[in-house]
C-alpha positions as CSV (number, residue, x, y, z in Angstrom):
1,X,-86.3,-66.6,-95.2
2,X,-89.9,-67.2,-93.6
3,X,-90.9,-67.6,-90.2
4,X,-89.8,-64.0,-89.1
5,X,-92.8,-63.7,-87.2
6,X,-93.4,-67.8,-86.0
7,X,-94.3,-67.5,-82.4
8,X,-91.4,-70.6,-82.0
9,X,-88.4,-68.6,-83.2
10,X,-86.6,-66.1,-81.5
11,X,-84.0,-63.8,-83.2
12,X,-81.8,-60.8,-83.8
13,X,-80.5,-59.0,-86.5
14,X,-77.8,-56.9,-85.6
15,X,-75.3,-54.6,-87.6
16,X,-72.0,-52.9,-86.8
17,X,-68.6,-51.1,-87.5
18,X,-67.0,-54.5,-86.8
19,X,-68.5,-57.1,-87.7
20,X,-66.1,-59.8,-87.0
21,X,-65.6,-59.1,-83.5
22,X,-69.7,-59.1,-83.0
23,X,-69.9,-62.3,-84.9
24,X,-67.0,-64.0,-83.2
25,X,-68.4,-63.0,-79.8
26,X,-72.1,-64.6,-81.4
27,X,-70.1,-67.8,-82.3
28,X,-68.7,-68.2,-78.6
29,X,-72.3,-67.9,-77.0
30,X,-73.2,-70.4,-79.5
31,X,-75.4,-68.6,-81.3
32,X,-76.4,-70.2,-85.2
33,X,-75.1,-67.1,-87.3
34,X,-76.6,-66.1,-91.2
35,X,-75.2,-63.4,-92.9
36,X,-77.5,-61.2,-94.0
37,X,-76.4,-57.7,-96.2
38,X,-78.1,-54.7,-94.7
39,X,-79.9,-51.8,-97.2
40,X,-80.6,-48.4,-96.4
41,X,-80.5,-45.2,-99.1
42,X,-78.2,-46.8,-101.5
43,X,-76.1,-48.4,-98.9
44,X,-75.3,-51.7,-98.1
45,X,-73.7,-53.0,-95.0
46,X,-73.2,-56.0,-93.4
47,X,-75.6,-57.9,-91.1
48,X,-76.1,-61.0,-89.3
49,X,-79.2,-63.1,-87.8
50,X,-79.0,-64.9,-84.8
51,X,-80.5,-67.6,-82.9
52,X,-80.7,-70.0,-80.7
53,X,-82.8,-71.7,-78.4
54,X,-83.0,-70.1,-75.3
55,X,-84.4,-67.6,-72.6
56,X,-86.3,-64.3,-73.6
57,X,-84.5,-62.7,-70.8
58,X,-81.0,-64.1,-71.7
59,X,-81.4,-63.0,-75.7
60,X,-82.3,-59.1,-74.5
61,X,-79.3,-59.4,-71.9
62,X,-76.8,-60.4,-74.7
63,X,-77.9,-58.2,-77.3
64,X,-78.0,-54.9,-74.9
65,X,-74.6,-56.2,-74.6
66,X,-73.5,-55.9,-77.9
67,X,-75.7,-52.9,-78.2
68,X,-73.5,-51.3,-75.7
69,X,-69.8,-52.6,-76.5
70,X,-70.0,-52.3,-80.4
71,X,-71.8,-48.6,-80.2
72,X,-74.3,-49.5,-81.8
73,X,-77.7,-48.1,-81.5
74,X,-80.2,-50.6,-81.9
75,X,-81.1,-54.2,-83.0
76,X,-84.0,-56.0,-84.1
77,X,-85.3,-59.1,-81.8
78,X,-88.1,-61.0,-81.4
79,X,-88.6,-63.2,-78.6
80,X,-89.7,-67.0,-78.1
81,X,-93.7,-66.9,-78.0
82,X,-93.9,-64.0,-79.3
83,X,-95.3,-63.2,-83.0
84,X,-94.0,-59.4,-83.5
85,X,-90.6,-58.4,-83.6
86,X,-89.1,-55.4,-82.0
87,X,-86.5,-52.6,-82.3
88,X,-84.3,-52.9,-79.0
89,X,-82.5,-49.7,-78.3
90,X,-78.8,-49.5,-76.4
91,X,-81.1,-48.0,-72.8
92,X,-83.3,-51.3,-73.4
93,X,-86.2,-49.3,-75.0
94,X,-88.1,-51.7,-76.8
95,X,-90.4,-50.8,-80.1
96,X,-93.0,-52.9,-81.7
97,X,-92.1,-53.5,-85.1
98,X,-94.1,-55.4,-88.2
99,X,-92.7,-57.5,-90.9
100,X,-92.9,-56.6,-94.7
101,X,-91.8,-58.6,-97.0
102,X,-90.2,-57.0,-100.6
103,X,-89.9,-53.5,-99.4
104,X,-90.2,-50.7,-101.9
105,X,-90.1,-47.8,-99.9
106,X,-86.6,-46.3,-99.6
107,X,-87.6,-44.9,-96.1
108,X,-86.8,-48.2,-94.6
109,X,-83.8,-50.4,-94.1
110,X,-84.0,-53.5,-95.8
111,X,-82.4,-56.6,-95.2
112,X,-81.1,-59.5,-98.3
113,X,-81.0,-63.1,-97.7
114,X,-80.7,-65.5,-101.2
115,X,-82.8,-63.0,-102.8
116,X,-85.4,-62.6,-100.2
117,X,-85.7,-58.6,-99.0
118,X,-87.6,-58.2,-96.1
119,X,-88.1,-55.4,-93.4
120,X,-89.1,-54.0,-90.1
121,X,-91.8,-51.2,-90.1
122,X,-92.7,-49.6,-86.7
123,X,-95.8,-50.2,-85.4
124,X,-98.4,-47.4,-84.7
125,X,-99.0,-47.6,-80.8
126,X,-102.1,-46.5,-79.5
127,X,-103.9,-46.0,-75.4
128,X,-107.2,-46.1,-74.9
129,X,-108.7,-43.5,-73.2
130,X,-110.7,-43.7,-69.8
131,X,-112.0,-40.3,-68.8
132,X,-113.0,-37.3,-70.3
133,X,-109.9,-35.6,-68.5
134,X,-107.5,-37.6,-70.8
135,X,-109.0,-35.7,-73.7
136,X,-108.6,-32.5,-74.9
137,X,-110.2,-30.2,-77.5
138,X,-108.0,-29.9,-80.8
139,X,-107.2,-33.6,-80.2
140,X,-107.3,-36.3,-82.7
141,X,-109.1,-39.8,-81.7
142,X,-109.6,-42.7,-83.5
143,X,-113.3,-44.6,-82.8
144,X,-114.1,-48.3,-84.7
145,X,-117.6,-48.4,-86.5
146,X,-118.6,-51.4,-88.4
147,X,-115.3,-52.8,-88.2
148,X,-113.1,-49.9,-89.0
149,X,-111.5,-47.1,-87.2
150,X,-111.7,-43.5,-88.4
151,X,-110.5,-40.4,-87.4
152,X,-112.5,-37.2,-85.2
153,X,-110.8,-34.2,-84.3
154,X,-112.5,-33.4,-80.8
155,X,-114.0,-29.8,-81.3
156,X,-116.6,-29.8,-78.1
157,X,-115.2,-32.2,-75.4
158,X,-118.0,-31.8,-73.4
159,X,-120.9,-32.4,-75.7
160,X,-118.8,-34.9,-77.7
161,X,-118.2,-37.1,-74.7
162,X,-121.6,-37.0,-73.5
163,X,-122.8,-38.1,-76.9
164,X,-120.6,-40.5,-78.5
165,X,-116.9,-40.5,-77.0
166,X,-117.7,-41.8,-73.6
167,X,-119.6,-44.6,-74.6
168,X,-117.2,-45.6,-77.5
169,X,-114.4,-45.5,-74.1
170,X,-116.7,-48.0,-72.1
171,X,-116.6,-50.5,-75.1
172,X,-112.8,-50.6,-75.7
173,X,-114.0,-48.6,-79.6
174,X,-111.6,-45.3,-78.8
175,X,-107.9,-44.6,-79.0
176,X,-105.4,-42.6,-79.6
177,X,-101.9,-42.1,-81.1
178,X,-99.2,-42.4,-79.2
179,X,-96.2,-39.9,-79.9
């Protein structure tokens, strides 16, 4: 099981209630179909990857589809020229998700394929702040120095973005957490 983040595969992994009717509706859209066992806090359940070769805007269509008429809540999907997978919610809410391969942490499902675990971690999102207005005292920012970001509580907005945060913004070296 490699190639979960190939930029020339496209994918989903999607669970359910029922999964022979989700699989059999799979097999009639012609989808290639590997069963996959799902783990999650001493529960197993089972799973399928798809694929096939096709449109980015046809795979979200067909798995908000089965999102919607199996009640399920979410899928995992990564599109065609793409590199990071996602977590694609029922609404169409899409979430940037990373790979990891051998889980350990029990906090996150895991999927089994011939002895290969692998999961799906959400991504940390950041925005980069513009203006001063954006900020706020009590705020945590994140600025990069010598190639690596650490942390600043903003205690003085004023002085703080005179001195360092505004020039940090102008250089693409400031974010922030999204919640």
């Amino acid at each position: 099981m490699s190639g979960l983040e190939q930029p020339n595969t496209s994918y989903v992994i999607i669970s359910g209630d029922n999964m022979d009717a989700l699989t059999s509706v799979l097999w009639s859209k012609e989808y290639n179909i590997l069963p996959v066992k799902g783990y999650y806090e001493g529960v197993f359940e089972d799973s399928v990857m798809a694929f096939k070769q096709m449109d980015n805007d046809d795979l979200r269509r067909d798995v908000i589809m089965l999102l919607d008429h199996y009640n399920q809540k979410s899928a995992i999907i990564k599109y065609l020229g793409e590199t990071e997978p996602k977590k694609i919610f029922f609404n169409g809410e899409e979430r940037p998700m990373e790979v990891v391969m051998f889980n350990t942490d029990s906090k996150n499902k895991s999927y089994l394929h011939n002895g290969i675990s692998f999961s799906f971690v959400e991504k940390t999102r950041y925005w980069i702040p513009n203006k001063k207005e954006e900020l706020s005292v009590g705020m945590i920012v994140e600025y990069m120095n010598n190639n690596k970001w650490y942390q600043k509580k903003i205690h003085n907005l004023d002085d703080e973005w005179d001195k360092m945060l505004g020039l940090l913004s102008k250089y693409k070296k400031l974010r922030v957490e999204m919640l």
